[in-house]
C-alpha positions in Angstrom: -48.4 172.9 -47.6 -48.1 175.4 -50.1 -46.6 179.5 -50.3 -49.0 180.1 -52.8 -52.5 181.9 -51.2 -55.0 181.0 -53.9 -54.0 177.8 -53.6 -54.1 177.4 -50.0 -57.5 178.8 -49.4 -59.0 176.3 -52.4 -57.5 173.4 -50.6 -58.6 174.5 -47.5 -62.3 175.2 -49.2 -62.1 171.4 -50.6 -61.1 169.9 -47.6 -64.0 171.4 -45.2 -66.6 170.6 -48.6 -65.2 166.5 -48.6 -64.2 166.5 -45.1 -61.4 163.9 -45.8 -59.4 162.0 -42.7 -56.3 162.9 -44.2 -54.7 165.6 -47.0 -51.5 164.0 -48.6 -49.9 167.1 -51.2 -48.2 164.7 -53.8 -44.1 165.0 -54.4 -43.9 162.8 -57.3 -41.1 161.0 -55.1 -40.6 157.4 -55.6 -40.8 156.2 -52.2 -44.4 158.0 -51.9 -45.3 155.8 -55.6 -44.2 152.8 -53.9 -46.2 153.2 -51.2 -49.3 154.5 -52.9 -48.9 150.6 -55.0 -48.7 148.9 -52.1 -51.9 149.9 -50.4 -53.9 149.3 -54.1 -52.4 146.0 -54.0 -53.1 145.2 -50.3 -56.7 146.8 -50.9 -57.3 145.0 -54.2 -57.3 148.8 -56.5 -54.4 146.9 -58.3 -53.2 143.3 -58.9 -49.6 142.7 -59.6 -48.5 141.3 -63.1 -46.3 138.5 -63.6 -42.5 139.8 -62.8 -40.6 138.2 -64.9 -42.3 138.9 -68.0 -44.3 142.2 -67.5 -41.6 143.6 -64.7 -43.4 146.3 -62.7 -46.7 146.2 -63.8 -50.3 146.0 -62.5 -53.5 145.5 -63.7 -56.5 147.5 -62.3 -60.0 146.3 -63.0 -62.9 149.3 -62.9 -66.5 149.2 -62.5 -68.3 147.4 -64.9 -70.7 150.9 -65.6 -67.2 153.0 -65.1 -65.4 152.0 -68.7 -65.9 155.2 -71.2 -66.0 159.1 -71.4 -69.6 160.1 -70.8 -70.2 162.3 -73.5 -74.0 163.0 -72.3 -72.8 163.6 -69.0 -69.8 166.3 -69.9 -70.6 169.1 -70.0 -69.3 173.2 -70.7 -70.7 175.7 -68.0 -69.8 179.0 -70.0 -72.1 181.9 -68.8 -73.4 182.4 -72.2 -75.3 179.0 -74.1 -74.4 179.8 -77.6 -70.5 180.2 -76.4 -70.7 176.4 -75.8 -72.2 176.1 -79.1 -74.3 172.8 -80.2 -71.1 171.0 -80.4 -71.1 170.6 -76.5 -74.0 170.2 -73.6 -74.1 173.4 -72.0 -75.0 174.5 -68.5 -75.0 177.9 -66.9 -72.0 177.9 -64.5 -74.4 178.6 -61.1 -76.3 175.5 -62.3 -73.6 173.6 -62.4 -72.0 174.2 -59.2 -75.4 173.8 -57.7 -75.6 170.3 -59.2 -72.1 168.7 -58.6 -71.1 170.6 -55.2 -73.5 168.6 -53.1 -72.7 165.5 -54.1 -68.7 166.5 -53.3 -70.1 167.2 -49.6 -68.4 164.5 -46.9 -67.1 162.4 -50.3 -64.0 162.1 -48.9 -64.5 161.0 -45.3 -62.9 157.7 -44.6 -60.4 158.3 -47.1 -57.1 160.5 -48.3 -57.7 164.2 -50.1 -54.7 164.1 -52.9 -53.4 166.8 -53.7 -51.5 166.8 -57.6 -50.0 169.7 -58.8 -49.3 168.8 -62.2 -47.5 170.4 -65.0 -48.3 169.8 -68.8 -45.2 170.4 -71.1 -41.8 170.3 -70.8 -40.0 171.6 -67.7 -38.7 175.1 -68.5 -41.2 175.8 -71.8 -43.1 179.1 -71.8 -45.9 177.4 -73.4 -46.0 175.0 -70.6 -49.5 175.1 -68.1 -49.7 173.9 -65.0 -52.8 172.3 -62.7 -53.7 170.9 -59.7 -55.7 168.2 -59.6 -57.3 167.2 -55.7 -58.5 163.8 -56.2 -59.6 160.9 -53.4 -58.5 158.4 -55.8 -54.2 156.7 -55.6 -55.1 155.0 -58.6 -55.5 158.6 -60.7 -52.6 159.5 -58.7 -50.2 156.8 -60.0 -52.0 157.2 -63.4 -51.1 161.4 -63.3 -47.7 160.3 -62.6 -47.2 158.6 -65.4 -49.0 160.9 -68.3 -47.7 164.5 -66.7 -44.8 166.3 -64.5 -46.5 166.1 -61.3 -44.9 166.8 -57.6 -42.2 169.6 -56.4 -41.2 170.7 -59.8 -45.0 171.5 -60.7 -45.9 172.8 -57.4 -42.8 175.4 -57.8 -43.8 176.9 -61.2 -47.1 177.8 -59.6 -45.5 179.4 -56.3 -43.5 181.4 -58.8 -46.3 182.9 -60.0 -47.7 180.9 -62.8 -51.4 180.1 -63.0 -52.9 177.0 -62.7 -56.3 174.9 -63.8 -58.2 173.3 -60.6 -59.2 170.3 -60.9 -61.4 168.9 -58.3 -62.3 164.8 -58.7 -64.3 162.2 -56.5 -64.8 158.8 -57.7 -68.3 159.3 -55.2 -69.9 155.8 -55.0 -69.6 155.2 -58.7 -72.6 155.3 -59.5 -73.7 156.3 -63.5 -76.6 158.2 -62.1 -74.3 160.5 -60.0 -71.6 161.4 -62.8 -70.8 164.4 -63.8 -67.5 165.8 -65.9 -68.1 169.6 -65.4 -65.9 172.3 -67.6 -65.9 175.5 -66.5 -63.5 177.5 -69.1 -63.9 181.1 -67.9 -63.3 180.4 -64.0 -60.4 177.3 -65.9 -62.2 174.7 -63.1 -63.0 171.5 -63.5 -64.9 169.4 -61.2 -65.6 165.5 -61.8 -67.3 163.1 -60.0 -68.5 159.7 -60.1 -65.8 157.9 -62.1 -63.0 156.5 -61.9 -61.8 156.3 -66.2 -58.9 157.7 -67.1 -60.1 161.0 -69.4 -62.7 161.3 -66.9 -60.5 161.4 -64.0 -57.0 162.1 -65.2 -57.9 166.1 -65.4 -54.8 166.8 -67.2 -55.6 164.7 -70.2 -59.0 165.5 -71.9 -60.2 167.8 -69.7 -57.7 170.8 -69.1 -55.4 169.4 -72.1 -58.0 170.1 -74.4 -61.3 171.6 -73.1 -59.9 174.4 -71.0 -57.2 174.5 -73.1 -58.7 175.4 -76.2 -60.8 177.7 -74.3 -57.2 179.4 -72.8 -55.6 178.9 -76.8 -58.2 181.0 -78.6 -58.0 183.9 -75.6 -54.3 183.4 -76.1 -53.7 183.1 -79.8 -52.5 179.7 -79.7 -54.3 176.2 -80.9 -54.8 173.0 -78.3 -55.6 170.3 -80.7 -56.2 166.3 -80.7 -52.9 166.0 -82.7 -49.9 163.6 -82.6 -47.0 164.7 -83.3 -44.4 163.2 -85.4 -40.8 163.7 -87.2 -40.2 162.1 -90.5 -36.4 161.7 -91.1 -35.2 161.4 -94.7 -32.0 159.1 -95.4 -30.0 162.0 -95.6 -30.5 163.2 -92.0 -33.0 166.0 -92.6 -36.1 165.5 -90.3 -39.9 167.5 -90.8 -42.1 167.2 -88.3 -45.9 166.9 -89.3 -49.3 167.1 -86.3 -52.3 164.7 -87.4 -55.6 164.6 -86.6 -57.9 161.5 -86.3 -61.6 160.5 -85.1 -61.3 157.4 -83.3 -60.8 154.3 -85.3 -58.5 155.7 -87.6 -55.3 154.7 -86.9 -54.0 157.9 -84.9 -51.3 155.5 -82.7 -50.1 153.6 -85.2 -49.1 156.2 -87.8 -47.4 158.1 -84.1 -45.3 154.9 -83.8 -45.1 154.1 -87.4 -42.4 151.8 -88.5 -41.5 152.7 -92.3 -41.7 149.7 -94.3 -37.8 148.2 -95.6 -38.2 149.0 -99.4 -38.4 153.0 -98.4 -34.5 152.1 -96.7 -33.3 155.1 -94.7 -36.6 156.7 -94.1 -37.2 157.1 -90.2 -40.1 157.8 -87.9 -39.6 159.9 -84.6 -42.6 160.2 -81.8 -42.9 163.7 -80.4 -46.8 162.8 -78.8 -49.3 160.2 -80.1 -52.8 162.3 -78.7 -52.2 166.1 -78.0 -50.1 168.9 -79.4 -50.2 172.8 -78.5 -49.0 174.6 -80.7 -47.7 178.1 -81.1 -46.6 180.8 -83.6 -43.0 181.2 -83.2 -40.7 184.5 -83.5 -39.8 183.0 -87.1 -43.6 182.6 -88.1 -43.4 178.9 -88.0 -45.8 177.2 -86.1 -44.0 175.5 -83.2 -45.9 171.9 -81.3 -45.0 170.6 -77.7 -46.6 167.5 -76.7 -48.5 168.1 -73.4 -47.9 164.8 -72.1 -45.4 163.0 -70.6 -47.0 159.3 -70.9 -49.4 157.2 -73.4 -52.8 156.0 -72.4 -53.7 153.9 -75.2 -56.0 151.4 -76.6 -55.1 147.9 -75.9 -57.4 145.7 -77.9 -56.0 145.6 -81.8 -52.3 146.9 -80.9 -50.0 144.1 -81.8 -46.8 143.5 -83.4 -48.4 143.8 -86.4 -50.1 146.9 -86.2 -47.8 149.0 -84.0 -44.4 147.2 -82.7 -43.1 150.4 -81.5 -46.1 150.7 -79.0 -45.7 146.5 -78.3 -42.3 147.6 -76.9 -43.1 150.4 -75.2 -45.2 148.2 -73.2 -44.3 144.9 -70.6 -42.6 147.0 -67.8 -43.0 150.0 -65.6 -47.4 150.6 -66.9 -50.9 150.0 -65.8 -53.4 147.8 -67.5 -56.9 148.4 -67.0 -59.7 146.5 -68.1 -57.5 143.6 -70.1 -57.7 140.1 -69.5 -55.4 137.7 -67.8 -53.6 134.9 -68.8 -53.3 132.5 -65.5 -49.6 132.9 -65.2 -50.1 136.5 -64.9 -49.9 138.2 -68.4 -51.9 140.7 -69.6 -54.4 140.0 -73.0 -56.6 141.5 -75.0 -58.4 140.5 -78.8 -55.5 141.0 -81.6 -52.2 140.8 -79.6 -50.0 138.4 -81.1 -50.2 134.6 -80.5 -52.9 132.0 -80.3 -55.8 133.2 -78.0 -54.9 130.9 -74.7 -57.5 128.3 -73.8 -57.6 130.1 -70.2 -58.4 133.5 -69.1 -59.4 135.5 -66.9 -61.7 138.3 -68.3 -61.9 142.2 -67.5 -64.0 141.9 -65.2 -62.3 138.6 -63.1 -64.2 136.1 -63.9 -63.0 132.5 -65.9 -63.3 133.7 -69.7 -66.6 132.6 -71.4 -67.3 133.5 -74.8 -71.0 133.7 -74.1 -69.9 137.0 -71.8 -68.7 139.0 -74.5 -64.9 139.7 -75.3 -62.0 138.7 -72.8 -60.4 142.0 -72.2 -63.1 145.3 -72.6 -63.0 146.7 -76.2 -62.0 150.4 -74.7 -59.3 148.8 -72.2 -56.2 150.7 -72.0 -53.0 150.9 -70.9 -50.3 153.7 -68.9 -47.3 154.1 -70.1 -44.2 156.5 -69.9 -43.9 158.3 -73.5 -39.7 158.1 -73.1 -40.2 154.0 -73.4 -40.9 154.0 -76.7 -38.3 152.8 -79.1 -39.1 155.9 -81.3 -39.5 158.5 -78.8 -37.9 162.0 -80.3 -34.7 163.6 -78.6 -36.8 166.6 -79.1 -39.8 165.4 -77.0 -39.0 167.4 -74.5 -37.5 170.5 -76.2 -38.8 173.9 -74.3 -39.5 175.8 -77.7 -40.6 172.4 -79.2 -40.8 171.6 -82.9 -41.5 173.2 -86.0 -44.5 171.9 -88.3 -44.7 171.3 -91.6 -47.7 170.1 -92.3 -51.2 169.3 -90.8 -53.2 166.0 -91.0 -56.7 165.2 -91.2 -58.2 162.2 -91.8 -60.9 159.8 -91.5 -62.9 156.6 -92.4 -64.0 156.8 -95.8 -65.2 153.8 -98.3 -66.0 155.9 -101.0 -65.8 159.4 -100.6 -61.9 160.8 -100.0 -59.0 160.1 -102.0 -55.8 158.2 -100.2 -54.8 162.2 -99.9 -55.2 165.4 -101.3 -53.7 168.9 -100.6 -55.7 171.6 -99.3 -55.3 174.8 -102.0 -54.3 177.1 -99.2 -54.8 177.9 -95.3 -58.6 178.7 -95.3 -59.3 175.9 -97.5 -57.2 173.9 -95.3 -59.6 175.2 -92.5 -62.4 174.2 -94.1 -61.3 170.9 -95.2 -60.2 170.1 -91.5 -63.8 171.2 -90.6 -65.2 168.7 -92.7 -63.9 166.0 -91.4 -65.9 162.9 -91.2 -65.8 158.8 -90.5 -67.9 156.3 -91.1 -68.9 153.9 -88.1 -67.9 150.6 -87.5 -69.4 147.4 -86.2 -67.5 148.0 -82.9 -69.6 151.7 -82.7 -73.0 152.6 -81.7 -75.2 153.2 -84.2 -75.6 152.2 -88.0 -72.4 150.7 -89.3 -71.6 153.6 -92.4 -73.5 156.1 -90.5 -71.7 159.2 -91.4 -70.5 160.9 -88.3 -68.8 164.3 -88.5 -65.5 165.4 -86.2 -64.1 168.6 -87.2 -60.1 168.4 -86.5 -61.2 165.5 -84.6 -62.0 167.8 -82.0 -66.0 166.8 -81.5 -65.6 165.6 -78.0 -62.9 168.3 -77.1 -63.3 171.6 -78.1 -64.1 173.4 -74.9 -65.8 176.6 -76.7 -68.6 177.0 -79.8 -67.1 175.2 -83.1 -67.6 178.5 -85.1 -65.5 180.4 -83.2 -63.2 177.8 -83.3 -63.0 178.1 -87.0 -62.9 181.6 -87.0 -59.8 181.6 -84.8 -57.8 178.8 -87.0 -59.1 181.2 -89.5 -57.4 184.4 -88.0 -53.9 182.8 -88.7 -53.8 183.3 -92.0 -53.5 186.8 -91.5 -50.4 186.9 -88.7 -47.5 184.3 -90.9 -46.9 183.4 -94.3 -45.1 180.3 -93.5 -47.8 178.2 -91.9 -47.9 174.6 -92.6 -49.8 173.0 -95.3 -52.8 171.4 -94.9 -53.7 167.8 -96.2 -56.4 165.2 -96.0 -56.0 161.3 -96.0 -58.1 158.0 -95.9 -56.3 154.9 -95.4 -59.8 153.1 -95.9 -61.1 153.2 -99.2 -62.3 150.2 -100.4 -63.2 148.2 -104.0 -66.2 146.9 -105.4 -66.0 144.2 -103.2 -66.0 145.6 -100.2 -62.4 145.2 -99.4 -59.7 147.7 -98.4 -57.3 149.1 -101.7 -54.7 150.6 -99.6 -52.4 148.3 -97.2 -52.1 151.0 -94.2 -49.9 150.9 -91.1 -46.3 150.9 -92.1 -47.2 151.5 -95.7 -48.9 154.8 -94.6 -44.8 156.0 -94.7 -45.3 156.6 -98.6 -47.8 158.8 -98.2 -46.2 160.8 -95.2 -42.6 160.7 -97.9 -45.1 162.4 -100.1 -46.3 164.9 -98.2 -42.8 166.3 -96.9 -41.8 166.4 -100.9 -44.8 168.6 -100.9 -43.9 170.8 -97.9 -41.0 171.4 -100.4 -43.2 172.2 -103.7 -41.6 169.0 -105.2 -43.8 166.2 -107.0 -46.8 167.4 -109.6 -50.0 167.5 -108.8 -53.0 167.8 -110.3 -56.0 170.6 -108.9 -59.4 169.6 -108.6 -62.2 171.0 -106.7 -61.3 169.4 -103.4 -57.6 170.0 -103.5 -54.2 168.9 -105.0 -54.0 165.1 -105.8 -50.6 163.2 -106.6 -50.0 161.8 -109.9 -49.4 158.3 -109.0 -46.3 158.1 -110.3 -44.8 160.5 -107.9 -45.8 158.1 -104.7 -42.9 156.0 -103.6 -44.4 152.2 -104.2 -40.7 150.7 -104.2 -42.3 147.2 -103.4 -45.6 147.6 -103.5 -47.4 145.2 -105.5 -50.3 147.5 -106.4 -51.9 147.9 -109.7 -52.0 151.0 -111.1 -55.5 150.4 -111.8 -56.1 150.0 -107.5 -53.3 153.4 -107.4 -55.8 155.4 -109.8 -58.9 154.7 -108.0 -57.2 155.4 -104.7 -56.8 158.9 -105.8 -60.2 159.4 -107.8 -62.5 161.9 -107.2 -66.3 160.9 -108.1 -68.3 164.6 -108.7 -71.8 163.2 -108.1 -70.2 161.2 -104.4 -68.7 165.0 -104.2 -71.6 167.0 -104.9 -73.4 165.1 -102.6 -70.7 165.3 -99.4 -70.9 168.9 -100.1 -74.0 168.8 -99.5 -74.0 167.4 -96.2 -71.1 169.6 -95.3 -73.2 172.7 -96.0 -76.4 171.5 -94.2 -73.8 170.2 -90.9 -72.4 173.8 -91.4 -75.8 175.5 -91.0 -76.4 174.1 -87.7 -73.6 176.8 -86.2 -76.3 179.8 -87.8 -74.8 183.3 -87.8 -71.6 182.5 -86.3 -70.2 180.5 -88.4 -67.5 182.1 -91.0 -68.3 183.7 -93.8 -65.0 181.6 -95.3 -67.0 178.6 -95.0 -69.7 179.3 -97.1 -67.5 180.9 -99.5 -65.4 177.2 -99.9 -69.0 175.8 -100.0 -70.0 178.0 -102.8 -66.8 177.6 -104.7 -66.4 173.9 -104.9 -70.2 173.2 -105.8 -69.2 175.9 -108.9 -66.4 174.2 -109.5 -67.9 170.2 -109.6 -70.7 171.5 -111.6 -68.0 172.5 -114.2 -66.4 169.5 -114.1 -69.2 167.9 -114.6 -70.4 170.0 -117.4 -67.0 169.1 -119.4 -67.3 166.0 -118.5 
């Protein structure tokens, strides 16, 4: 099956724990992804789409309790507790064995052991990593094909030598009160069981893209981060390419895809990733981003021609839908595509729509698709030394507290600022609706190792290049008096990425407050934008008692990391309370 020893025995140590019928090592080949769909559609796993309209594609309907990440049921088995840090739920790595390896005994019998060897990266990058993921499931395998390099090619780089993450998945009986997503960084294992949903069994994506990989990135001196990646291309032919980071609910596909609106003529939009970016220090002290992935697995509900055409036609041929709705003729649907809702459907779950049962398609239902379809997709996607960053994005849902966008004063502040990051929830979110939720680098659910150390490696690159990027902060979501958004968002966001490569460059003024650098309205491009400058100013207005207060909050979220958490932290903490109680003071 394989030259490589390690991987051998492992397989052969799965095998006699699942006791499948059969082993099947996956080549990636078409013929075997041909056959894998025919026997979900012959055993119902998948349901063919109508052909002449969404060519290739199939929809796949999960368990109704199978829908979601499991955040209480995720967990980071590191062998000390405090390495986990109170960001994640921590077990010690014998308990965790002890508590998922039973439940993997005779999982598999009746049914086929896959075998994915899987690579993450671009074929021929050094910062590349590969995995294999042994799975029972040919829906994760068609899903793995899609969103990474799987087969031969992946298998080779780890015969030649290259290490690899295991990743060991069983969808068990599905049941909720036998799940488990286990992490284990130092032994870079991961074993899953009891779902089928993508991040929870797709092990490339969340799991070793981002938990193991941060874990490997901070050993290594490099940073795995929930970033898109994007180029901006100026009409002159010049593109920068900028990473972003976004809780959920922010907009974090939409400004991958975004389509700059006409009165900014010439400006262009490139997609290098829309959900992952490693990036590394290059030989020139740049910091260089590859995009992990090779697909999308995206949101459905809300993406429209309206809010993201580049995504609308990356889909309709060659993905899987899971968890939409059904027009009768065969077309998939979900709340906020484009047209008139029909008058029949068949929900998520199969049965005739009925209002009284909630939403048609599931509000987390998603879709597969190959990154390369997109209309925007970068000639440099799949670069081996990847592309050089300009700038770094942070964002999130503010009505009141963050300006449209602001510069960070310099890399630790920058730090800090991304550290801060915080959105307030919506009516589609558990919990209060404005409950205040912190995400640092929108990395909450992701960061496989404590959140102070985290910072204090993003820290320790201030002291190894002089030509990192800049750091910013945005918030398309401010809102008026009345309650309603000031800023227009999606394509419109354009201005405000123009603005920050004219910063990247020291061009435009600015004006320093305790927070950061804000534009002078004047220098954001509003070429037909019918905004007052009234609306413009209070975009970019910084309240010091709302201030005074969010610092406060940052400080007390910041205490709950106790000794470990950088001294730079406190020191930004101290420095803009003195600096809004001065501003206050002259004011």
């Amino acid at each position: 099956m394989t030259n490589n020893p390690e991987l051998t025995a492992w397989i052969d140590a799965v095998a006699a724990l699942t006791t499948p019928d059969e082993i099947h090592l996956v080549d990636g080949s078409d013929d075997e992804h041909e056959n894998l769909i025919n026997q979900m559609l012959a055993d119902g796993t998948l349901e063919k789409l109508n052909e002449k309209t969404h060519p290739n594609c199939f929809l796949h309907r999960s368990d109704p309790s199978d829908v979601a990440r499991v955040e209480h049921l995720t967990f980071v088995c590191t062998e000390n507790a405090e390495d986990a840090g109170p960001n994640n739920n921590w077990m010690a790595p014998a308990e965790g064995h002890a508590k998922v390896d039973p439940l993997f005994k005779g999982c598999m019998k009746g049914r086929t052991m896959y075998v994915i060897p899987y690579l993450m990266g671009p074929y021929g990058s050094p910062f590349s990593r590969a995995g294999v993921e042994i799975t029972d499931s040919p829906y994760v395998v068609a899903n793995m094909r899609i969103m990474a390099r799987i087969g031969r090619r992946a298998l080779d780089h780890i015969e030649a030598g290259g290490s690899f993450v295991r990743g060991l998945h069983s969808i068990g009986q599905l049941d909720p009160n036998q799940r488990f997503i286990m992490h284990f960084p130092e032994q870079l294992m991961i074993k899953s069981f009891g779902s089928g949903y993508g991040g929870n069994a797709l092990l490339g994506k969340k799991c070793h893209a981002l938990r193991i990989a941060s874990w490997q990135a901070r050993t290594e001196g490099w940073l795995a981060e929930h970033m898109l990646i994007l180029g901006i291309e100026d009409p002159q032919g010049n593109t920068s390419y900028v990473a972003a980071a976004f809780p959920s609910a922010c907009g974090k596909t939409n400004l991958a895809m975004l389509v700059p609106p006409a009165a900014l003529e010439g400006w262009k939009v490139w997609t290098v990733g829309d959900d992952i970016a490693w990036m590394h220090l290059g030989e020139d002290g740049r910091l260089w981003a590859i995009n992990p992935e090779a697909g999308f697995f995206g949101v459905a509900p809300g993406t429209s021609l309206k809010t993201n055409p580049n995504c609308m036609n990356t889909l309709g041929r060659n993905a899987i839908y899971t968890n939409v709705a059904v027009t009768p003729d065969g077309q998939p649907w979900w709340e906020g595509i484009d047209g008139d809702k029909p008058s029949e459907l068949i929900d998520w779950q199969g049965r005739p729509h009925d209002p009284a049962n909630g939403r048609a398609a599931h509000p987390n239902s998603r879709f597969t698709v190959a990154a390369s379809q997109c209309p925007s997709y970068s000639d440099q996607a799949n670069v081996p030394q990847g592309v050089p960053i300009s700038a770094l994005i942070f964002g999130g849902r503010r009505s009141a507290v963050a300006p449209l966008v602001f510069e960070a004063l310099d890399w630790e502040h920058g730090v800090f600022t991304a550290a801060a990051v915080a959105s307030e929830t919506t009516a589609a979110a558990t919990g209060a609706v404005g409950q205040v939720r912190r995400d640092p680098m929108a990395m909450k659910p992701f960061c496989g190792y404590n959140f102070a150390d985290y910072w204090t490696h993003w820290l320790t690159f201030k002291d190894k290049s002089d030509k990192l990027p800049k750091i910013f902060h945005v918030n398309w979501f401010r809102k008026n008096a009345e309650g309603k958004f000031m800023w227009p968002g999606f394509g419109d966001n354009m201005r405000v990425l123009k603005w920050i490569t004219e910063r990247c460059e020291n061009k435009s003024n600015v004006t320093k407050t305790p927070i950061g650098l804000i534009p002078n309205g004047a220098d954001l491009d509003l070429t037909g934008l019918n905004l007052d400058q009234k609306v413009v100013d209070a975009l970019l207005a910084i309240d010091p008692d709302i201030w005074s207060t969010e610092v406060e909050a940052i400080e007390e979220y910041f205490g709950s990391f106790g000794d470990r958490l950088p001294s730079a932290m406190r020191r930004q903490v101290e420095r803009i309370k003195r600096e809004l109680t001065d501003s206050q003071k002259a004011a």
